[in-house]
Phi, psi and omega in degrees: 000022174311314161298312175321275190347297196284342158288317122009281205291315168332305201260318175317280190293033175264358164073032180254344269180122179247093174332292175320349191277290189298338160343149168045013157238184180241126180242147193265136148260092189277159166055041198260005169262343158296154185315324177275311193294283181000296193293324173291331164310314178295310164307327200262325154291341169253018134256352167283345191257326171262053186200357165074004185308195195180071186251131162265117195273121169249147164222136192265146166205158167270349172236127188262322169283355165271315163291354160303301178320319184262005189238027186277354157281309232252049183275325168261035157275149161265051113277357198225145176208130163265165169233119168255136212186160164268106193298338182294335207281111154312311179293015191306297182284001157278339237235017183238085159288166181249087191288185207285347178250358167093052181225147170301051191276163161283135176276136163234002158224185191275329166316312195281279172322329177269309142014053175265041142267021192252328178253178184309152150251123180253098168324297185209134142288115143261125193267053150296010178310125191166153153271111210252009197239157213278307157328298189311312185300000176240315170272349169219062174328296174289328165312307175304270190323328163276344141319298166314301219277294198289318157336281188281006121335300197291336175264347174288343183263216193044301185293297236271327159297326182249026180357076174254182163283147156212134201238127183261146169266109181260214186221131158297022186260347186294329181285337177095207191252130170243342162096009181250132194275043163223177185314149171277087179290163199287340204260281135037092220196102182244205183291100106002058189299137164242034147295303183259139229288336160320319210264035149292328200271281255237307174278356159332288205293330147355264204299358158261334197284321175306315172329284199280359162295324222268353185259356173282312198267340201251313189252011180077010186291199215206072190229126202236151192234108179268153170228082198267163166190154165085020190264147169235054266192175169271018174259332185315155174316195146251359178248019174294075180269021160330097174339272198324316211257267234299305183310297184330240161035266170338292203277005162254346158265011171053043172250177169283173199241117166256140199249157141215066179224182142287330191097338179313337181329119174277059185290135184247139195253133170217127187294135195293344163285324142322296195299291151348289183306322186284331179280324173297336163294327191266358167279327188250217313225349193263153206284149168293126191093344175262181207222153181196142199281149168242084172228153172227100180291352144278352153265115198208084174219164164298150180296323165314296199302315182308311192294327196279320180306316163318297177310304177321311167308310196258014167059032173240199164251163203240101187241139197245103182246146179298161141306129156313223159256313136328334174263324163339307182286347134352303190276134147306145184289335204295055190304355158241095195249093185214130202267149177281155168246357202295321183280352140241020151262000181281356177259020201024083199220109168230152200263111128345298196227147225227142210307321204266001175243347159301325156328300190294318167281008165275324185273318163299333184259350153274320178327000000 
């Protein structure tokens, strides 16, 4: 992971991010064993160690042995702590307390639930917590959706308890199909089948994003909507079936890369450390209630293209297969999904790394 790392450090000193905001506070991370939460979890540790901070990481996961693993330089920080939990668990943050040595336990009596100096105080939430792969939307329609749902309830009471930031992650997939070939802007708002069983994923986050309006304007809360779409990195999963996840994979096992498609599909690409960046930029500067695309709308490329650059790294071919029926149903209706960035370059926030050489450092570092 030698690039990763050093891109890591690259976006700490790029000074777009005002570190110092966060000293001396706790940030809650959901979905922090997934490709964005990871990366942001990394980012927020290699500024604590160069710059001497005292930020404090809580990352929520549902496997505590997995997330050791992936989290196994920061095992002796007393800055980093997991918390294992379900996002879904309406009682999480009763059921997490901090006891005298700074460890996370479950409560088990009532005394302890009745405290509340017992429990964490959480400064900013980010909420990635989700199922973002294309598989899931098919084989667990309803997870997904109460992931969305009940999830971003359960960290909107959380932010509204600790009157705190929560900066929610959402999906470009919230715009539809709009038929129109040009960038998707924040404002920006097409069609939707909510007939069909994909469309657990996309009207989920709809309808938390509405979620997280409706706790801005009734409870006053401090709540900010990132919209990534399109991310790629050496953080994807292993249930990661995203097509972009799939190529990857193939070109580090130096198999050929099967399409199944033409490939004309248009996708705007963003590297999972850029993407990262964008979100803690929009944690430290972006206004409460506003929504911001996390894209870098000059990696614009075809899926063909993505695939032909992958082959070219791993010296393999490029094979054009029919879909089953099943992975069909899968699929986005959009072929042209490319997001504007100017407003969050307006946070003077810019994408590092450029499609055909962030492929290429993905695949070296799996390799």
């Amino acid at each position: 992971m030698k690039n990763y790392f050093s891109d890591i450090k690259n976006i700490v000193y790029s000074k777009c991010v005002e570190w110092n905001d966060f000293n001396n506070k706790s940030i809650l991370i959901t979905g922090a064993s997934g490709m964005i939460g990871r990366c942001i979890t990394d980012l927020l540790m290699c500024a604590n160690k160069e710059f001497k901070l005292a930020v404090k990481v809580y990352v929520l996961v549902r496997n505590r042995e997995k997330a050791e693993k992936l989290f196994v330089e920061y095992s002796n920080n007393n800055l980093f702590q997991i918390i294992v939990g379900d996002v879904c668990d309406k009682n999480l943050s009763q059921k997490i307390i901090k006891n005298a040595s700074g460890k996370n336990v479950s409560c088990e009596n009532i005394e302890d639930i009745n405290d509340k100096n017992n429990y964490l105080h959480i400064d900013y939430i980010i909420h990635a917590a989700g199922y973002g792969d294309p598989a899931a939307f098919v084989s667990d329609p309803v997870g997904v959706m109460m992931s969305n749902l009940t999830g971003t309830i359960n960290m909107l009471e959380l932010t509204k308890k600790n009157n705190g930031r929560m900066v929610f992650i959402s999906t470009g997939e919230v715009y539809g199909y709009t038929g129109k070939r040009e960038a998707y802007r924040e404002e920006n708002a097409g069609i939707l089948d909510f007939n069909k069983v994909r469309s657990c994923y996309p009207e989920s986050k709809r309808a938390a994003e509405t979620l997280c309006h409706s706790y801005n304007e009734q409870y006053q809360t401090d709540v900010s909507i990132c919209r990534p779409c399109h991310i790629y990195g050496q953080t994807m999963t292993e249930r990661d079936s995203r097509v972009i996840a799939q190529f990857i994979r193939n070109a580090v096992k130096k198999e050929n890369i099967v399409m199944k498609s033409e490939g004309s599909q248009i996708r705007s690409m963003c590297y999972v450390a850029d993407a990262a960046h964008a979100i803690l930029v929009v944690l430290c500067k972006g206004r409460r209630g506003e929504t911001y695309n996390v894209s870098n709308t000059e990696s614009s490329i075809t899926i063909k293209e993505m695939a032909e650059i992958l082959t070219s790294a791993a010296g393999t071919k490029l094979v054009i297969e029919l879909p089953s029926g099943y992975e069909k149903k899968g699929y986005s209706a959009s072929d042209y999904q490319v997001l504007d960035d100017k407003k969050i370059k307006a946070l003077s926030w810019s994408a590092l790394t450029e499609v055909s050489v962030g492929l290429k450092k993905v695949v070296e570092d799996l390799s």
